[in-house]
C-alpha positions in Angstrom: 338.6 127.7 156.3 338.2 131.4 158.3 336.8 131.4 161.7 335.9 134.4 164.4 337.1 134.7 167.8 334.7 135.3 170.7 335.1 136.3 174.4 332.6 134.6 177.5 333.0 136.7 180.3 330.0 137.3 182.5 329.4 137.6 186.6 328.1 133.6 186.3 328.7 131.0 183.6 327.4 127.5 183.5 328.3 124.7 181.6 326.4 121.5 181.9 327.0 118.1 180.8 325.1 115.5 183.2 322.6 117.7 184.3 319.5 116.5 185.4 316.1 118.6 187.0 317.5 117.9 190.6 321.3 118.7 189.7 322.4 120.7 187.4 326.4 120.3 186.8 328.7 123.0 185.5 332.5 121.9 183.5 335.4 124.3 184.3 334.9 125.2 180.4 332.8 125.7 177.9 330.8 122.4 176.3 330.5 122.3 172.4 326.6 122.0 172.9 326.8 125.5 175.2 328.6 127.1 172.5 326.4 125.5 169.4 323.1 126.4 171.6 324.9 130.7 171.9 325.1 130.3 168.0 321.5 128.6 167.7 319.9 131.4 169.4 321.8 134.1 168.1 320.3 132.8 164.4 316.6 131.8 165.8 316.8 128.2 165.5 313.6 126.4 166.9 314.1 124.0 169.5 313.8 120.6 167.7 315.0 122.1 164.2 318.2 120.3 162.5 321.8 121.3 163.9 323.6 119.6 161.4 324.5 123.3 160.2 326.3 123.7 163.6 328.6 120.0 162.8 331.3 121.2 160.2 332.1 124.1 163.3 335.3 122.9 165.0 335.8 124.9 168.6 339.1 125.9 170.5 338.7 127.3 173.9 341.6 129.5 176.0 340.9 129.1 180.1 342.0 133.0 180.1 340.6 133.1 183.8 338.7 129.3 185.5 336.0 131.4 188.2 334.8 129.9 191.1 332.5 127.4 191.5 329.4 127.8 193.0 326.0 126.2 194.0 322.8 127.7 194.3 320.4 125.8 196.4 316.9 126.3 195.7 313.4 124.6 197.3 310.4 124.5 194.6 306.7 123.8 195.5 305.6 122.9 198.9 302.9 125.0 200.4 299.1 124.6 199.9 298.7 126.7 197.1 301.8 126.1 195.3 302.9 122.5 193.9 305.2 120.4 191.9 303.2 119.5 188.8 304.2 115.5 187.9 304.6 114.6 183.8 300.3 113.8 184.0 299.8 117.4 184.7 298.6 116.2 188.1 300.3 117.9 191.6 302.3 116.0 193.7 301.2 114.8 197.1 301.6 117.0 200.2 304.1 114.4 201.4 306.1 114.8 198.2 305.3 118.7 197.1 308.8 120.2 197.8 311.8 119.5 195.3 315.4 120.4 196.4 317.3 121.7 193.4 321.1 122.1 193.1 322.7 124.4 190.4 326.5 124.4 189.8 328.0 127.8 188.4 331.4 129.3 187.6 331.7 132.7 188.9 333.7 135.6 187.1 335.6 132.8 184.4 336.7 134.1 181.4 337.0 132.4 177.9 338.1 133.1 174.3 337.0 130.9 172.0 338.2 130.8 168.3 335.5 128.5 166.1 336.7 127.5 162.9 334.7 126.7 159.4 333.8 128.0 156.2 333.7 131.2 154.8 330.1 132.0 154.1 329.1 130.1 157.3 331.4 132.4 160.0 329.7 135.3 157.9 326.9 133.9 158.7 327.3 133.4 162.2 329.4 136.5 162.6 326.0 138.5 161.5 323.5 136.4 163.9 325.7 137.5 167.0 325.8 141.4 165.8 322.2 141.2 165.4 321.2 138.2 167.5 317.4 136.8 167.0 317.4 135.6 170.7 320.0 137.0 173.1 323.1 134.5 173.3 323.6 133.2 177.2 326.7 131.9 178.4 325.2 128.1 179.4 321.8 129.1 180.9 319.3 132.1 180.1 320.1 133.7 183.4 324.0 133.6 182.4 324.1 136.7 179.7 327.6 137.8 178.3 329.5 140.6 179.0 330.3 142.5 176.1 332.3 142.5 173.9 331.4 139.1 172.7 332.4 138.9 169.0 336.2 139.9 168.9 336.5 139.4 165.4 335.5 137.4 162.7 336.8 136.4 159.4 340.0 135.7 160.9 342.4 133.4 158.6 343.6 131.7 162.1 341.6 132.3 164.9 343.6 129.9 166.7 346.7 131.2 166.0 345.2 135.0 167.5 344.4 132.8 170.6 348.1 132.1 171.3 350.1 135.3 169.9 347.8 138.4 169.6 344.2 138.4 172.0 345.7 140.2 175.5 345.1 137.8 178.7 343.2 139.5 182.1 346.4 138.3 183.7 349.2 140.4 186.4 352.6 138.5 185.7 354.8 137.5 189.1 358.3 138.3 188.6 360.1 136.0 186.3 357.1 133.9 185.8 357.0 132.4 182.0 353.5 132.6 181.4 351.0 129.6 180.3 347.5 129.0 179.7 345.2 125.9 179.0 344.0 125.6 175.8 340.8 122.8 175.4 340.9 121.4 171.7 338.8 118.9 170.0 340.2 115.5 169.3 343.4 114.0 170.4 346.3 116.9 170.6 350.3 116.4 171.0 351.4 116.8 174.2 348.1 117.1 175.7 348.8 116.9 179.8 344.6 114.9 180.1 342.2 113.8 177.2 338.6 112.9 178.1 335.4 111.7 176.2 332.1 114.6 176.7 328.6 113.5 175.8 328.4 117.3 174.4 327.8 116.9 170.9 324.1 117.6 170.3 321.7 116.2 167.8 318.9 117.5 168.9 317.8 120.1 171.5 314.0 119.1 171.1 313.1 119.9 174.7 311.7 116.0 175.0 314.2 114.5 172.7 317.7 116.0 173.7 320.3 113.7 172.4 324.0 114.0 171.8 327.2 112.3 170.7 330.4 111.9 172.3 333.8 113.7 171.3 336.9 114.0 172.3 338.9 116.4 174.0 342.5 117.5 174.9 343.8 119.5 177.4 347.1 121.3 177.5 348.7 124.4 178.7 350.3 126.6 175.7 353.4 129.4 176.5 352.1 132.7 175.4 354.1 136.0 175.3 354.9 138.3 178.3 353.2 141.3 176.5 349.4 139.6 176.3 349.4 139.6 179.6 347.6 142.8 181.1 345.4 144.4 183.8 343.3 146.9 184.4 343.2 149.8 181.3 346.2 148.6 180.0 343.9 145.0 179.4 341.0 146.8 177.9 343.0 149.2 175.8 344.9 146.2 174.1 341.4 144.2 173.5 339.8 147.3 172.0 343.1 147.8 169.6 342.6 144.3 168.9 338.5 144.6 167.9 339.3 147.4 166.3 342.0 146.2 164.1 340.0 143.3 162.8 337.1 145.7 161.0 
């Protein structure tokens, strides 16, 4: 097993679970079908095509920075000229023209993600997101990352870099011993809250979406005093760290 290391920063992130048309949910961290659907477009997959590719993948996430949540209220239809089409392909009455939509956001997170697997199938993936068929989006196509996105890949341990070596967009408080949450798949040691996700996809046909449950732990990790960093000091230690890893 190898794996590759990727960092989701961006102005808005968005992370759904329960969304529906009407109200679209965020989760304070990246779901395994947001990061399988990055991956999917990065390598073209079709809507509706198989993900059982994406399964053997398993996904560790670093909350390096949680954001702010946000919701952005929107009105669509109403008007005379301008309706809500119903599933007939018929408009909706006058009396019942205008939608109110809600959509939940996380503004200015940050993530590092470490995704584990075969060889020939991170060098795969490690390919798609240098030369991405579709652009990857951090949750929703109006959500596109900062970069740099791929850290590095072919890593023995990606999870391993998560705790020791990638630097943290963090200023330290005197004396502080510093932590971070880690997310992990299944059910961890010590985890401090464990929780079931309906994020597991099986199909992202756009009128067949269906997904599995999985499990997922929750726990905050020490790391050491030095990955923590700000300002040009931060970005100088990330790019040593890209750079390193070609």
């Amino acid at each position: 097993m190898t794996g590759l290391v990727l960092r989701l920063a961006a102005p808005l992130q968005s992370w759904g679970e329960h969304s529906v048309f009407s109200n679209r949910d965020t989760l304070r961290f990246p779901t395994r079908s947001g990061l399988i659907g990055l991956l999917a477009a990065a390598q073209g997959v079709q809507r509706g095509q198989p993900l059982h590719d994406f399964d053997e993948l398993r996904f560790t996430v670093r909350i390096d920075r949680p954001g702010v949540r946000m919701v952005d209220f929107h009105t669509i239809g109403g008007g005379r000229e301008r309706g809500v089409p119903t599933a007939e392909g018929k408009q909706r009455s006058q009396e019942t023209a205008t939608m109110v939509t809600r959509r939940q956001y996380l503004a200015d997170a940050v993530f590092t993600v470490a995704i584990e697997g075969t060889a020939q199938r991170i060098s795969e993936l490690a390919e798609a997101l240098r030369r991405p068929h579709w652009h990857p989006y951090l949750g929703r196509r109006s959500c596109p990352p900062d970069q740099p996105l791929l850290l590095r890949d072919n890593v023995d341990d990606p999870v391993a870099d998560l705790h020791q070596q990638v630097p943290l967009p963090r200023r330290l408080r005197e004396g502080e011993n510093p932590s971070v949450e880690f997310v992990t798949e299944g059910l961890a040691d010590q985890a401090e809250a464990v929780t079931q996700l309906a994020d597991v996809p099986e199909s992202f046909n756009r009128f067949d979406r269906r997904y599995r449950t999985r499990t997922v732990s929750i726990a905050a990790h020490p790391i050491p005093q030095k990955l923590c960093l700000t300002g040009s000091e931060f970005w100088e230690s990330l790019a040593k760290y890209v750079k390193e890893g070609k």
